[in-house]
DSSP file (Angstrom, degrees, kcal/mol; ACC not computed):
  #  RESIDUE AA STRUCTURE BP1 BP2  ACC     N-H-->O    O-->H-N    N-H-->O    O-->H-N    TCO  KAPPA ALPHA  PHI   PSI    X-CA   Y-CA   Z-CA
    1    1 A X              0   0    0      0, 0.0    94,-0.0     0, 0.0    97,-0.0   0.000 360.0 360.0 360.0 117.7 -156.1   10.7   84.9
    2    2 A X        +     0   0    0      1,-0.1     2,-0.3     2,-0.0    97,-0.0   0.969 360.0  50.4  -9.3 -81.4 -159.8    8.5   84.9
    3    3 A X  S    S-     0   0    0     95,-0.0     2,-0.5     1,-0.0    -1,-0.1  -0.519  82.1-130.4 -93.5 135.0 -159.7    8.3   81.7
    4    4 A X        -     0   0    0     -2,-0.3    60,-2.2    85,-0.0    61,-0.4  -0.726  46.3-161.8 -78.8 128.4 -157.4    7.4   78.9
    5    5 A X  E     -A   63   0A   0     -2,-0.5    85,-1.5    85,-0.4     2,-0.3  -0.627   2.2-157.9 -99.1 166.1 -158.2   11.0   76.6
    6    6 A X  E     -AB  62  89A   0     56,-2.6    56,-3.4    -2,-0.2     2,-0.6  -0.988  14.1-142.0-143.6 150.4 -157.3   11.0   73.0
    7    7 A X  E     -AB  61  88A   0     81,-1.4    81,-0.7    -2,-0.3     2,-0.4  -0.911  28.1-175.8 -89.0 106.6 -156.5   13.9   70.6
    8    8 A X  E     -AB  60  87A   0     52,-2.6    52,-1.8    -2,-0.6     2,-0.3  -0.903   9.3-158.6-130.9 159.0 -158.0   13.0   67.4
    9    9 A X  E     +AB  59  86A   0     77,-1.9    77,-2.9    -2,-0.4     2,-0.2  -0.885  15.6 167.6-122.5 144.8 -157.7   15.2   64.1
   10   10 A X  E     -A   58   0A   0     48,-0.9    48,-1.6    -2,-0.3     2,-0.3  -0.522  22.5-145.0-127.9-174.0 -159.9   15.1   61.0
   11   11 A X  E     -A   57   0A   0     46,-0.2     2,-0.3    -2,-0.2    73,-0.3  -0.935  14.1-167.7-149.5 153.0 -159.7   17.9   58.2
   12   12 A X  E     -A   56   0A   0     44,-1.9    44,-3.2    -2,-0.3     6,-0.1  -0.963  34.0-109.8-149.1 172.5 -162.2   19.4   56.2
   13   13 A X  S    S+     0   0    0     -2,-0.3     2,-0.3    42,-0.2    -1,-0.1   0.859  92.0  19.0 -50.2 -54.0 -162.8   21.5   53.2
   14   14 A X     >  -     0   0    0     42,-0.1     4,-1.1     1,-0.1    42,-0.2  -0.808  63.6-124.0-124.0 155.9 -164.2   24.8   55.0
   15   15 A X  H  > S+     0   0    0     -2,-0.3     4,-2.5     2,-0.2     5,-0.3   0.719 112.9  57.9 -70.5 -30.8 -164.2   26.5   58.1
   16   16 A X  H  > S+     0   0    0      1,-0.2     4,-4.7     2,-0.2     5,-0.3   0.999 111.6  40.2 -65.0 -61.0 -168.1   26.5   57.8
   17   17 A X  H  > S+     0   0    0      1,-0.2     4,-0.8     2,-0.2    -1,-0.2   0.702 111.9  60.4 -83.7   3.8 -168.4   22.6   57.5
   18   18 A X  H  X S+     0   0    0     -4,-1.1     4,-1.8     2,-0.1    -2,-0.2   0.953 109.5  43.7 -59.0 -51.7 -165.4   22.5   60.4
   19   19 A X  H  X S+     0   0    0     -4,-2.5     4,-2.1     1,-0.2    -2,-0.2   0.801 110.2  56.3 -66.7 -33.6 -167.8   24.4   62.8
   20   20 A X  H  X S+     0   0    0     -4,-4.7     4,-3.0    -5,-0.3     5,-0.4   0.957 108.0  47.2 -56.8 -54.6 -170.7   22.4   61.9
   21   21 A X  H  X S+     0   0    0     -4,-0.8     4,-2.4    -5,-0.3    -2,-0.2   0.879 113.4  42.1 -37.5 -63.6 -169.1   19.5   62.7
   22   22 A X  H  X S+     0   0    0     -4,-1.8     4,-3.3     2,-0.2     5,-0.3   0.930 106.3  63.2 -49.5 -59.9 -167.7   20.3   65.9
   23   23 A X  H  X S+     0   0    0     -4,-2.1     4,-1.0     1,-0.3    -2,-0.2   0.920 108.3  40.9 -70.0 -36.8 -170.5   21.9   66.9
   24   24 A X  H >X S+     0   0    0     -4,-3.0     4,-1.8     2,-0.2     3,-1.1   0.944 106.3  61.1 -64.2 -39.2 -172.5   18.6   66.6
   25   25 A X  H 3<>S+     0   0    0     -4,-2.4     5,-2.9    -5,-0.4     6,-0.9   0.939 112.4  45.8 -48.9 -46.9 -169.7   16.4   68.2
   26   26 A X  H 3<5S+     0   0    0     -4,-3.3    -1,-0.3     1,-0.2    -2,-0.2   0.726 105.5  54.0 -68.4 -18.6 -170.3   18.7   71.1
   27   27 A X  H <<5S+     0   0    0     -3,-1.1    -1,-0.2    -4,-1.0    -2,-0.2   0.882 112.1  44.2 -81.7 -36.6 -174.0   18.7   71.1
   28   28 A X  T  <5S-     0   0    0     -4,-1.8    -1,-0.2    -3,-0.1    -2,-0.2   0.386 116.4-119.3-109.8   7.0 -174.2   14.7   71.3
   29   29 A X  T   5S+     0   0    0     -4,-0.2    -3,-0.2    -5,-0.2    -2,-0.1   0.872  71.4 138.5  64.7  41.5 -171.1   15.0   74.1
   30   30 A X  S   <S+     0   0    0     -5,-2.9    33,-0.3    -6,-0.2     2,-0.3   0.901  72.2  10.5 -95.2 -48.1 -168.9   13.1   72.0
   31   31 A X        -     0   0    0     -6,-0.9    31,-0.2    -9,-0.2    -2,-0.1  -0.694  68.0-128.4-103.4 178.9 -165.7   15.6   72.8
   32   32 A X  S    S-     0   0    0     29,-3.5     2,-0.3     1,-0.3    -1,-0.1   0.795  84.6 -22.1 -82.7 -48.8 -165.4   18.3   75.3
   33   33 A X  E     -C   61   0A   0     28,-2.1    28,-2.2    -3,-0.1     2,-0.5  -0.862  50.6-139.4-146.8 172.9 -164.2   20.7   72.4
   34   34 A X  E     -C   60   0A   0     -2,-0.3     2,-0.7    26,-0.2    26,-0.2  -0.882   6.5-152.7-157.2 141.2 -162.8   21.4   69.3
   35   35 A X  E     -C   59   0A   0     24,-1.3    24,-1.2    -2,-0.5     2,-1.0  -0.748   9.0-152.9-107.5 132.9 -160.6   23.7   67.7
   36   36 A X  E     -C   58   0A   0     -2,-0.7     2,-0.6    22,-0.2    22,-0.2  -0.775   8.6-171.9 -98.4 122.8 -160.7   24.5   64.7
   37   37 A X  E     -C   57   0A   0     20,-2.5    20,-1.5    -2,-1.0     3,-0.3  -0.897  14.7-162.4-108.2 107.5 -157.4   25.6   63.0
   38   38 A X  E     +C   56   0A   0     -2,-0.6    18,-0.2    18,-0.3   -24,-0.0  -0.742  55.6  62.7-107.2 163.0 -158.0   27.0   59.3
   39   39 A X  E     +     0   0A   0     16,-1.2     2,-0.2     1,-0.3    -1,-0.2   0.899  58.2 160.2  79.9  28.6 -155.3   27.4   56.6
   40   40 A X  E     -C   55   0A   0     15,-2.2    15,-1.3    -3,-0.3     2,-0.5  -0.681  33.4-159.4 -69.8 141.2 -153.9   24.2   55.9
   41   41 A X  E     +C   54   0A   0     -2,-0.2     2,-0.5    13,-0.2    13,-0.2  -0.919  22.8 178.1-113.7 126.6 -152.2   23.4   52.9
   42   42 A X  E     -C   53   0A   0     11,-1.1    11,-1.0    -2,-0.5     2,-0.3  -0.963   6.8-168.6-126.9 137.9 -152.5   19.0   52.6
   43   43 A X  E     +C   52   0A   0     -2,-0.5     9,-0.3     9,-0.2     2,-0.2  -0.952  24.8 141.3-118.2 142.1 -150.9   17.3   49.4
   44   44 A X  E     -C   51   0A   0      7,-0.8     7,-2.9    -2,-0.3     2,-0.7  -0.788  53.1 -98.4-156.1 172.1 -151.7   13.9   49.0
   45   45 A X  E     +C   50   0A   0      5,-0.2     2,-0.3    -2,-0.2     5,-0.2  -0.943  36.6 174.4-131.1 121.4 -152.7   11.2   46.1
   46   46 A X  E >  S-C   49   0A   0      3,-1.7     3,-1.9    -2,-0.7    -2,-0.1  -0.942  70.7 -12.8-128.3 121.5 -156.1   11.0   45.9
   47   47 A X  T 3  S-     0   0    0     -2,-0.3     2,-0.6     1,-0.3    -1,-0.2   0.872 130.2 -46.2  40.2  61.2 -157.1    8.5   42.7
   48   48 A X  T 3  S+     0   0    0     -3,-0.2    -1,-0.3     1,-0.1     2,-0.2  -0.140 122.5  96.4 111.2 -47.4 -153.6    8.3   40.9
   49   49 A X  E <  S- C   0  46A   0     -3,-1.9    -3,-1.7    -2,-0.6     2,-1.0  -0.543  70.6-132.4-116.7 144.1 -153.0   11.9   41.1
   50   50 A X  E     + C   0  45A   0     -5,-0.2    -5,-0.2    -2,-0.2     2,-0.2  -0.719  36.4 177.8-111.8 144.3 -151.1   14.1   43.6
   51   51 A X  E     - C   0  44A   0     -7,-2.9    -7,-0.8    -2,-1.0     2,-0.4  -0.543  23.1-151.1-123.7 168.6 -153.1   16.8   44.6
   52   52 A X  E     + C   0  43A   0     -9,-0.3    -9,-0.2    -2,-0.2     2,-0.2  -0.944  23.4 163.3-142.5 148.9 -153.0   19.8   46.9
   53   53 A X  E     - C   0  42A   0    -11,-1.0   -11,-1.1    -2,-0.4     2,-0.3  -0.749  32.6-109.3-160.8 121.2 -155.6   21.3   48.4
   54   54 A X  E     + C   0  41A   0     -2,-0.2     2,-0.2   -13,-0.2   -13,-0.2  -0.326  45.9 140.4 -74.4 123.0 -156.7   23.8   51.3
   55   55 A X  E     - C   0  40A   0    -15,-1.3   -15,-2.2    -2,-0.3   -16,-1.2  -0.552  42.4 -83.1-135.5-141.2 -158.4   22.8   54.3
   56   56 A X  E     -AC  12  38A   0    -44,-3.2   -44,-1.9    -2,-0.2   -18,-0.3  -0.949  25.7-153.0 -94.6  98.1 -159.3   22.8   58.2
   57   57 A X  E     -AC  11  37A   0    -20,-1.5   -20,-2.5    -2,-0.5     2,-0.4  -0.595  13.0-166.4 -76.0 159.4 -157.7   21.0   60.6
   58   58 A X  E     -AC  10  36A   0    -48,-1.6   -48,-0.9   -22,-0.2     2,-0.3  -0.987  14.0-150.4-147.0 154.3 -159.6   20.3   63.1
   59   59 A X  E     -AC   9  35A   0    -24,-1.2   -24,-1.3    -2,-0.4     2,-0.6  -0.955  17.6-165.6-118.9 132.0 -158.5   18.8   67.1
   60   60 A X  E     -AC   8  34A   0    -52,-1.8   -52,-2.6    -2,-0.3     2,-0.8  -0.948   5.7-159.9-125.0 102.7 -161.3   16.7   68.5
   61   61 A X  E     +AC   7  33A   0    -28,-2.2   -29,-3.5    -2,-0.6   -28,-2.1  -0.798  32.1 114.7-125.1 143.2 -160.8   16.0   72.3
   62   62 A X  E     -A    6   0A   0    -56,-3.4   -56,-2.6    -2,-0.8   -31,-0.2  -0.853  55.9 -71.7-173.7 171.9 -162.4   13.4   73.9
   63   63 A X  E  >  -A    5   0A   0    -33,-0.3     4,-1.3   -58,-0.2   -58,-0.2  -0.133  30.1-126.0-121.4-166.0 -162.0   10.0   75.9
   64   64 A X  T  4 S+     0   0    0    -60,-2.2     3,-0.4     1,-0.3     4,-0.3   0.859 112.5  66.6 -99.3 -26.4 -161.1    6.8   74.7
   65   65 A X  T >4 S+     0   0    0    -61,-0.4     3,-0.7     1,-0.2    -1,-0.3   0.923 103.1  51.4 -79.1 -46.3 -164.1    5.4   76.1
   66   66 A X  T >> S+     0   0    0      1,-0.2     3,-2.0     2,-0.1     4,-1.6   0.768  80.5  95.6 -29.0 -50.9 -166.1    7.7   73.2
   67   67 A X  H 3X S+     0   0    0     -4,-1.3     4,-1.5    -3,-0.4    -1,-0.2   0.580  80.6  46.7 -69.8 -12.2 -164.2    6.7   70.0
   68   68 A X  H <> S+     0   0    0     -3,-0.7     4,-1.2    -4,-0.3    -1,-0.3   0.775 119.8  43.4 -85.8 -10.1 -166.4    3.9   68.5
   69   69 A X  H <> S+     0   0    0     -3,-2.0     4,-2.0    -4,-0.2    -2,-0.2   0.887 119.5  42.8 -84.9 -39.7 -169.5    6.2   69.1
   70   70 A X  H  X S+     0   0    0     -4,-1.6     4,-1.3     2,-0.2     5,-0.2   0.844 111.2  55.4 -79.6 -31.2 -167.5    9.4   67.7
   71   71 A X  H  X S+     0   0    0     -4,-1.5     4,-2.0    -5,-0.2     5,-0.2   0.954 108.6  46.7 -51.5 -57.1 -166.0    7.6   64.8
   72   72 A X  H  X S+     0   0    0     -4,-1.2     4,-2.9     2,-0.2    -2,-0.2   0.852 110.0  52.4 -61.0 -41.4 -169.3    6.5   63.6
   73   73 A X  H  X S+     0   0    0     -4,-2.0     4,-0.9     2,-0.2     3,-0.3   0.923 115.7  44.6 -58.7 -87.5 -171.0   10.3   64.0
   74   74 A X  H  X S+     0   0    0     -4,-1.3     4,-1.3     1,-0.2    -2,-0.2   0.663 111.4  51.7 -32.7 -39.8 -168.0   11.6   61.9
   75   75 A X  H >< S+     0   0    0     -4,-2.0     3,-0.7     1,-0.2    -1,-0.2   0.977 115.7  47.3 -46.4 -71.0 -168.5    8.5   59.2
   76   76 A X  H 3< S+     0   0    0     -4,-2.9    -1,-0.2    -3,-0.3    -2,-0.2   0.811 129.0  14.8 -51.3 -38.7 -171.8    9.7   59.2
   77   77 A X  H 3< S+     0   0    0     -4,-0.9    -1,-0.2    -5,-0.1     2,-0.2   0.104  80.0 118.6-142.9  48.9 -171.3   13.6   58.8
   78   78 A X    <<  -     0   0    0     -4,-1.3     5,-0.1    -3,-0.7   -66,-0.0  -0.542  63.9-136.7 -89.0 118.3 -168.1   14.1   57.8
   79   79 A X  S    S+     0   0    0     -2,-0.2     2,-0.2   -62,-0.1   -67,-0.1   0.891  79.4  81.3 -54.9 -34.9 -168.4   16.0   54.1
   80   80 A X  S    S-     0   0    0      1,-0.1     3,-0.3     4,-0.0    -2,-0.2  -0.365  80.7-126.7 -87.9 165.2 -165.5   13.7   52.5
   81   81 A X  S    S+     0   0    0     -2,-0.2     2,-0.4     1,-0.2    -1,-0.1   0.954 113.4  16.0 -46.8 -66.4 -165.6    9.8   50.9
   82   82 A X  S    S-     0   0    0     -3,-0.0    -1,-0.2     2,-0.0    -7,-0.0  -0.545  86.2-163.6-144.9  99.0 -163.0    9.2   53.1
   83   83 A X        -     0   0    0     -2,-0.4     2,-0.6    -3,-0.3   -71,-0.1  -0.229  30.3-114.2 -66.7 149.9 -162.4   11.7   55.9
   84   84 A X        +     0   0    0    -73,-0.3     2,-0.9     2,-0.0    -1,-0.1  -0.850  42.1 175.8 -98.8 106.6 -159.0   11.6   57.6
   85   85 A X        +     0   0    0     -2,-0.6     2,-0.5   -75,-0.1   -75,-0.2  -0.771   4.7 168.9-140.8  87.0 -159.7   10.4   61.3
   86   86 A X  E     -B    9   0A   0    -77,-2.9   -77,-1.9    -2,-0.9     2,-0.4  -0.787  20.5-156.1-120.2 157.2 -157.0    9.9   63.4
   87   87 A X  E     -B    8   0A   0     -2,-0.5     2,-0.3   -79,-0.2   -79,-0.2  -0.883  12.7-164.9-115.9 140.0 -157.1    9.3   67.4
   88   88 A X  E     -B    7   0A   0    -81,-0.7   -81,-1.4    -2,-0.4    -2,-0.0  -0.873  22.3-122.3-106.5  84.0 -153.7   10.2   69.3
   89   89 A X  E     -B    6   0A   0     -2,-0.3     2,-0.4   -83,-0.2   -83,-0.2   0.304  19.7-138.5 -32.5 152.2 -153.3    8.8   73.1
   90   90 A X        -     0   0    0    -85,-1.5   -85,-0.4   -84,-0.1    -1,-0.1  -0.997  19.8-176.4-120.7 141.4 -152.7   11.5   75.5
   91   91 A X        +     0   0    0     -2,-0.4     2,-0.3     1,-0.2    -1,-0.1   0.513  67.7   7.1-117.1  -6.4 -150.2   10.5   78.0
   92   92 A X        +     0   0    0      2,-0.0    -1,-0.2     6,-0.0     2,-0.2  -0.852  59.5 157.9-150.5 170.6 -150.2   13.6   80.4
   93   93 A X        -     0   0    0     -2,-0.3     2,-0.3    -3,-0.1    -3,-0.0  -0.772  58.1 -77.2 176.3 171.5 -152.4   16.8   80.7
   94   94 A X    >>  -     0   0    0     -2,-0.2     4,-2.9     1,-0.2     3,-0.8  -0.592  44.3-124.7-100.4 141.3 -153.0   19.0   83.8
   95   95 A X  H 3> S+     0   0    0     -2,-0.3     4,-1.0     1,-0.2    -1,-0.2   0.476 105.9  60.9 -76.9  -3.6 -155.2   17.2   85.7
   96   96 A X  H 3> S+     0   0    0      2,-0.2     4,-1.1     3,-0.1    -1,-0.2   0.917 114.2  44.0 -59.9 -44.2 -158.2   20.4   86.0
   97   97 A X  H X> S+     0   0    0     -3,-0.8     4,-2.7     2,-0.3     3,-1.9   0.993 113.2  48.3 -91.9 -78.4 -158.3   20.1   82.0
   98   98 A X  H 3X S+     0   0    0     -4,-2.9     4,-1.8     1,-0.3     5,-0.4   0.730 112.3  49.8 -42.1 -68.8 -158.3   16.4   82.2
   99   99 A X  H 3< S+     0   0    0     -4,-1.0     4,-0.3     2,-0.3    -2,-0.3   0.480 110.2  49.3  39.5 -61.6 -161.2   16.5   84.9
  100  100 A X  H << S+     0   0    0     -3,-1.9    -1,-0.2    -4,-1.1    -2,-0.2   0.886 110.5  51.9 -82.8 -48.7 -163.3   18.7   83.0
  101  101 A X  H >X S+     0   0    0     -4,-2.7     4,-1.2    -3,-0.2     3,-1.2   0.835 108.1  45.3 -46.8 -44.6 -163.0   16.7   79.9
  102  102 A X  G >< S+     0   0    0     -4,-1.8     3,-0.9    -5,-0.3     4,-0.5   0.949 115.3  52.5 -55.7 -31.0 -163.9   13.2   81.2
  103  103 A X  G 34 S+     0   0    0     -5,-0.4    -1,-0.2    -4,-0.3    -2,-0.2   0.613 106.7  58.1 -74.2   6.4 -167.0   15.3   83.0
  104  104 A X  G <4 S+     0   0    0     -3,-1.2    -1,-0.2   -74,-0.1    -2,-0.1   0.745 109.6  40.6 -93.3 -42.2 -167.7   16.6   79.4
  105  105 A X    <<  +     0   0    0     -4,-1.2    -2,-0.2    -3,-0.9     2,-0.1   0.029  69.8 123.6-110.9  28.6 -168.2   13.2   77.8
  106  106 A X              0   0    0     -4,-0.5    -3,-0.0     1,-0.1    -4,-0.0  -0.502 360.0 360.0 -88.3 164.3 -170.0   10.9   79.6
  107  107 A X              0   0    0     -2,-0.1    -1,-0.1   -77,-0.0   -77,-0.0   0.521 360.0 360.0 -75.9 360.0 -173.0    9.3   78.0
């Protein structure tokens, strides 16, 4: 593997502003892809109170070398106050996949 890849997951309100999202993270070649997964239940305490709510998950993959550039595009247009943005290491992956991804996200 080149590159150390990372998985990294956000969630969002709607499938609409999941696909927006993505689809710009891809335009500026900050991940290879994203899936978008709808028909999440997350409960949480947000201000005091614990709350449930449905949203999107969403899988952002992309290389390590990326994440201050991709953090800051999501800060920037990401719907929520404080959007849930976490980066996973990937520690194997079949090495075509892996391949296609670094060649996805270079600057």
């Amino acid at each position: 593997m080149a590159q150390q890849a990372l998985v990294v997951l956000t969630t969002l309100g709607t499938e609409a502003d999941a696909r927006a999202l993505v689809t710009a993270l891809v335009e500026q070649r900050l991940i290879a892809c994203g899936t978008v997964v709808p028909a999440a239940r997350s409960i949480y305490r947000w201000e005091g109170k614990v709350t449930e709510a449905g949203e999107v998950l969403v899988l952002l993959k992309t290389s390590a070398a990326r994440w201050d550039a991709l953090r800051s595009s999501v800060e920037r247009l990401h719907p929520y106050q404080v959007p849930e943005l976490l980066a996973l290491p990937v520690t194997h992956g079949l090495e075509q996949y892996m391949s296609w991804l670094s060649h996805e996200v270079t600057e």
